[in-house]
Each structure stands twice: as C-alpha cells, then as structure tokens.
N, C-alpha and C positions, 0 to 999 in steps of 0.2 A: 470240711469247708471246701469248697468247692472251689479250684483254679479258676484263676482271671481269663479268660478272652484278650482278642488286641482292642477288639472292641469295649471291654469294661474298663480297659486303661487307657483306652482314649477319652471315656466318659467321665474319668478319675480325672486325666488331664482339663477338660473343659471347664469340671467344678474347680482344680486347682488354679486356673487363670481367671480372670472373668473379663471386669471391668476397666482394667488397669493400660492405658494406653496416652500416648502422645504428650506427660507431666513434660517431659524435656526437648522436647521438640521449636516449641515456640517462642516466639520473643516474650520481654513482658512487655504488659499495656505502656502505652507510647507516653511520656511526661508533655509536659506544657513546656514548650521553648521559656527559658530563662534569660532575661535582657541580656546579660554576659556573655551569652552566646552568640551572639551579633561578631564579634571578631572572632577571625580565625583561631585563636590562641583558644578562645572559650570555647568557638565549635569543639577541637578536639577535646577538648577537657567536657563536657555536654557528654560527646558520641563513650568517650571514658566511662562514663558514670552510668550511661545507659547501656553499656556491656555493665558494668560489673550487677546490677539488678537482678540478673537473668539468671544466678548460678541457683542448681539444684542440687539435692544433697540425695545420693544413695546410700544406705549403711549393710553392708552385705557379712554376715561373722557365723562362724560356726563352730559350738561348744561353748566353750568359755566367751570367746572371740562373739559368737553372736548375743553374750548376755553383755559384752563391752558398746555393742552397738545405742542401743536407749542412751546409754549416759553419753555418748559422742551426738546421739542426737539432742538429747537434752543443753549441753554449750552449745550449739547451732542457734537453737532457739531461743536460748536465755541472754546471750551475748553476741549472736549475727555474725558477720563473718568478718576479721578482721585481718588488716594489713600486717604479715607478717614483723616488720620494721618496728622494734619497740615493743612487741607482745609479751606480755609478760602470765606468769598462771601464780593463780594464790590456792589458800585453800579454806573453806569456808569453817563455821561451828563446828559442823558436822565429818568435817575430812573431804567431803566432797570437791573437787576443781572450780576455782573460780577463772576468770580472763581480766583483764585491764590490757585497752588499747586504746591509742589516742587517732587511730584512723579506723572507722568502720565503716568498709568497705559494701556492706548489706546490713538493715538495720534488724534487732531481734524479731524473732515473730515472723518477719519477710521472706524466709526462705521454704520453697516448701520439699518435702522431704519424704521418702518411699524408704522398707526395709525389705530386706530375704535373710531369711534366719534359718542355719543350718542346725537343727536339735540344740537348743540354747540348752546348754548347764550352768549352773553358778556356782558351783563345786570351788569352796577355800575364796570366794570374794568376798572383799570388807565387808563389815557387818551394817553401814549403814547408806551402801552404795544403792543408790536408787535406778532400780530398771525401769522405770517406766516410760511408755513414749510419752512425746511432749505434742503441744497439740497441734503442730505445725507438719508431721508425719500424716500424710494425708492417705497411705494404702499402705498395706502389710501381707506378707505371705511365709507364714512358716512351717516347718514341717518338723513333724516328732518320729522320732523312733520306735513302734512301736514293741520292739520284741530285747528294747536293754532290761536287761537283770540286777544290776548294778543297783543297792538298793541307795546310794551315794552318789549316785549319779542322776537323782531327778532331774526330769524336763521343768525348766522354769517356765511358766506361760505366760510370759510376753504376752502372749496372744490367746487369747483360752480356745481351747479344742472345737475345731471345726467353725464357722462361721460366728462373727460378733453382730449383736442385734442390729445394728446400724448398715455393715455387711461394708465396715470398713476396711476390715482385717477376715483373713481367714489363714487357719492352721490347718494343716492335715498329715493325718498319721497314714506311716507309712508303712511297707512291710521292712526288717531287720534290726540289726543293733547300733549303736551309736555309730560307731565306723561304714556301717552301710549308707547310713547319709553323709559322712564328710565327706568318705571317701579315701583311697588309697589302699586298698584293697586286689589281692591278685584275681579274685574272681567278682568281675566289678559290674554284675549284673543288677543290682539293688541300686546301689549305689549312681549307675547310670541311668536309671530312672528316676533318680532325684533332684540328681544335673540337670538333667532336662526339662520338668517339670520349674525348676528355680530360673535357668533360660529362659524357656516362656514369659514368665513373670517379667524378668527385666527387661527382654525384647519387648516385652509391651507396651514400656516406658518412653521409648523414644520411638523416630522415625527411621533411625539407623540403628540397627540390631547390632549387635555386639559380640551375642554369642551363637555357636554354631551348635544342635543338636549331638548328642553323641552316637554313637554306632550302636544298638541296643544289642546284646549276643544273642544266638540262636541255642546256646546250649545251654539246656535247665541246671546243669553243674556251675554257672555262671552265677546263679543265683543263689548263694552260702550265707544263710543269716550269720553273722560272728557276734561270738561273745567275749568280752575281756578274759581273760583269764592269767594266774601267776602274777607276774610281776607288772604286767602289764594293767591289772585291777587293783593296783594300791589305795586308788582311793574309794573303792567301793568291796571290800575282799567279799561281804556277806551278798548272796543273790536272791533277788526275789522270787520264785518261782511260781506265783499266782496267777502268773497272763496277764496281768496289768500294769502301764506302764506307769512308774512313781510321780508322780507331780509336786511340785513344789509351785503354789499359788502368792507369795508375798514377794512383792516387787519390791516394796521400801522398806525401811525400818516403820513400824504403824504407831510407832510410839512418839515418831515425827510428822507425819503427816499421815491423815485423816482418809482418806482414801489412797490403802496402797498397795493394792489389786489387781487394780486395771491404767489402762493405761487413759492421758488426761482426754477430756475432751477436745473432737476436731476442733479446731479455729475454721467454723463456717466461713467465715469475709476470706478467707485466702483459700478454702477449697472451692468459694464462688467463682473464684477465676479462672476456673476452667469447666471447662466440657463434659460430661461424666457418659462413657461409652461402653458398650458389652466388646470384647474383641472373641475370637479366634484362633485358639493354639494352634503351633504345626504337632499334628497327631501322628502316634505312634504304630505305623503301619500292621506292626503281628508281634507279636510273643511268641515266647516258647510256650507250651504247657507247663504249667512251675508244679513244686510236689504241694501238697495240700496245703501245709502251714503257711505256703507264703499267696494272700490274698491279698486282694485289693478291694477294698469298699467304697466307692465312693462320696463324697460327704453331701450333705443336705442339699436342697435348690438355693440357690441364694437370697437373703432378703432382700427387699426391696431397694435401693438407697433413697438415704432419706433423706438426703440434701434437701433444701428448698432449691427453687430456681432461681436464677439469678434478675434480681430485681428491677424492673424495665429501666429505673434512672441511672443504673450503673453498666447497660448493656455495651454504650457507647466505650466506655474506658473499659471493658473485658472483651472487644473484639479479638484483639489477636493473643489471645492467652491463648491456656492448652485444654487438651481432653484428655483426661483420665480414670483411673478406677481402678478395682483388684474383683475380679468374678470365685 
C-alpha cells in the first residue's frame, strides 16, 4: 500500500469537513413583539426569552463516551432544555431517562444539534439503551478506527461508514487502533491527525473557532499503530486478525422500535433555517513518509444535499438564522 502524501491528507482532510459551518454563529429568527413588552419590566423579560431561543447543542464523546452522546441528544430533543430549578429525571418502561420540568427554557424539537465522535464503542452498555440520533442533530462527523483487533470492541455506527445518502453525516476510517483516535499516546502521530481533522469539524461550527490545529511530527516513529494488549484488553482478550474493522450495526433494542439502525430522520423545518455551505479546512502542510500499513484513503465525493430550499413564505422569518453543513 502505498504512503500517504501531505497532499492525499489534505484531500482526506477536505472529504473529512465539508459542509458544516456557521450552526452557531447567529441569532435565531427574530419573534413578533408581545404586548407585555411595552414596559420595561416586560422588555427585559422579552430580551430573556430571546437569549434563551438561540442555545445550540454540540455532543462531542469518545469510546463509550461517544456512544453516551445519541442518548444526551436524544433528552435535548424529546424534552428541550430546561431550567435547572425543580429538574427532576425519571426513568421510562424501557430504563431509558426521562425529564419533568415546570420551566422550559427551549421547547423540544427547537434546538438544533451537531456531533464528533471519537470511535464510538458500546462495549457493557444497557441492553436497551438507544443510540440513535434524533432528528433535530442536523450534521455529524465520525471517525473509526481502522486497525483495532479487539473482537469486543466493535465500532458502533452511529454513523455508517463513509458518507450517509443524504450526506448528512459522514464517518471516516482512519489509520490505527482505538487509542490512536482518542488519544493519549506517547507517540501521538495518529492520533494528532484525528484532533485535527475533529477541529476542523467543530471550527466550522461557529464564527469563532475554538480549537487550535496540533503540531503534526515529522518522525515516522511518531506514527505507532497500538494494540490493547494484557490487562489492558480485558474486554476484548480474543483479536481479530482479518484486517477488518468489527462493526456493531444496532443502535436500539429492535425489539422496541422499528427502525433501529440508523439514525431518525432530519427535522427538515429546523435544518430550513439555515444556510447550507461547502467550507474549507486548515490543511495539513506535509507528512512524514509513514511505513506502508499506515494509509490514508480518502472517502467518496460527497452527495448532494438534499435539503429543499427554503420556501419563499418563510424567507422573511429565516433571515438571520445560520449556515451550515458537514462535507
């Protein structure tokens, strides 16, 4: 197999980012003055209500932590955001979290929502915890590991591999083992190309970037695929050694719900309110030359989006929303 170029991981980077820019950036559509608003006492309590509208929801987890992400976005969406004061959590049929609040401060549905998912595992989570995103996650970007052995350690697909027909969500494999993508690593060459590439993504969320590129190394020793081993692979002791990475496709229990595969349909009326834009990563100036095993492919062209556009009578009320997308 033939080493990457700086150039084939900058082309890796472009499919990794795409469309995903400015969700958080802008206010939401402006409300219609409410007669109570006339006195000052109501101004402020008005200007209150129109901050609280505008909160956006990132879910960012990796391993386990990224397979916790779906179900924190799932309460976002099914119960809105509510005032801490009086919060109380139940727990449904199912064992799943429910909420009761007597102030909700964003109502369900309203909020809309982006993820980064560092090698989701689900490895020992309850048996009818439901991963799926909900439809109010308007982009996604995750990444897999491609070179874990660990036959107990399936990637859960959140996201299925490589771009989703809608070209809502895209996944991409990467080169090393689980730890190459979380990270923490003394030779953190893998693993800093997966910071970066998850950077992108989020920077391209807002107008103020957050996060800062990492230093890529220049020594091909830098780039150490690792494998659990010992004590450290208790939960996976048997390894796969086929070259393929194990997947784990059921998000829900199916025995509960009807489709539990993928993740639910967008809510077109709340990804209509914004802008949908190609962006521009900051690209990875050179590489090393790495040893053979460790490639980079990069993933397909992206499809189309296939939003409609947003409908001439609603133009008026989605002026100053935002522009986003995932490439």
């Amino acid at each position: 197999m033939k080493s990457p170029s700086g150039a084939a991981y900058n082309t890796c980077q472009q499919q990794i980012i795409a469309r995903s820019r400015h969700l958080f950036e802008h206010p939401c559509p402006p409300r219609k003055e409410h007669p109570h608003a006339l006195t000052e006492g109501g101004r402020r309590r008005h200007r209150s209500t129109r901050r609280r509208c505008c909160l956006r929801v990132v879910g960012v987890g990796y391993s386990r932590g990224a397979v916790l992400v779906p179900g924190f976005a799932r309460l976002v969406d099914e119960f809105g955001i509510a005032h801490p004061e009086g919060l109380k959590f139940g727990r449904d049929a199912h064992g799943n979290l429910t909420v009761e609040s007597s102030q909700i401060l964003v109502p369900p549905g309203e909020v809309a929502q982006a993820v980064g998912l560092f090698d989701p595992v689900g490895t020992n989570l309850p048996k009818n915890y439901d991963a799926r995103l909900p439809k109010s996650v308007l982009s996604g970007f995750s990444q897999i590991a491609r070179d874990e052995q660990r036959e107990l350690f399936l990637h859960q697909t959140i996201l299925d591999p490589d771009w989703s027909d809608d070209g809502r969500f895209l996944s991409a494999t990467l080169p090393g083992g689980h730890s190459n993508i979380g990270g923490g690593n003394d030779e953190a060459g893998l693993e800093t190309l997966a910071f970066n590439g998850m950077a992108d993504y989020l920077n391209a969320l807002t107008d103020r970037p957050l996060f800062t590129h990492r230093v890529v190394p220049s020594d091909p020793a830098q780039f150490t695929i690792f494998q659990a081993t010992g004590a450290t692979a208790a939960f996976g002791l048997r390894m796969d050694k086929d070259g393929q990475r194990n997947l784990r496709d059921e998000l829900a229990n199916c025995k509960i719900v009807d489709i539990c595969r993928d993740a639910d349909p967008v809510d077109q009326a709340l990804a209509n309110r914004f802008n949908w834009q190609r962006v521009t990563p900051q690209l990875t100036e050179s590489l090393p030359r790495l040893p053979d095993p460790i490639s980079i492919t990069p993933p397909a062209e992206a499809p189309p989006w296939s939003l409609p556009p947003v409908p001439m009578a609603s133009a008026a009320s989605t002026a100053s929303t935002a522009s986003t997308a995932l490439n």
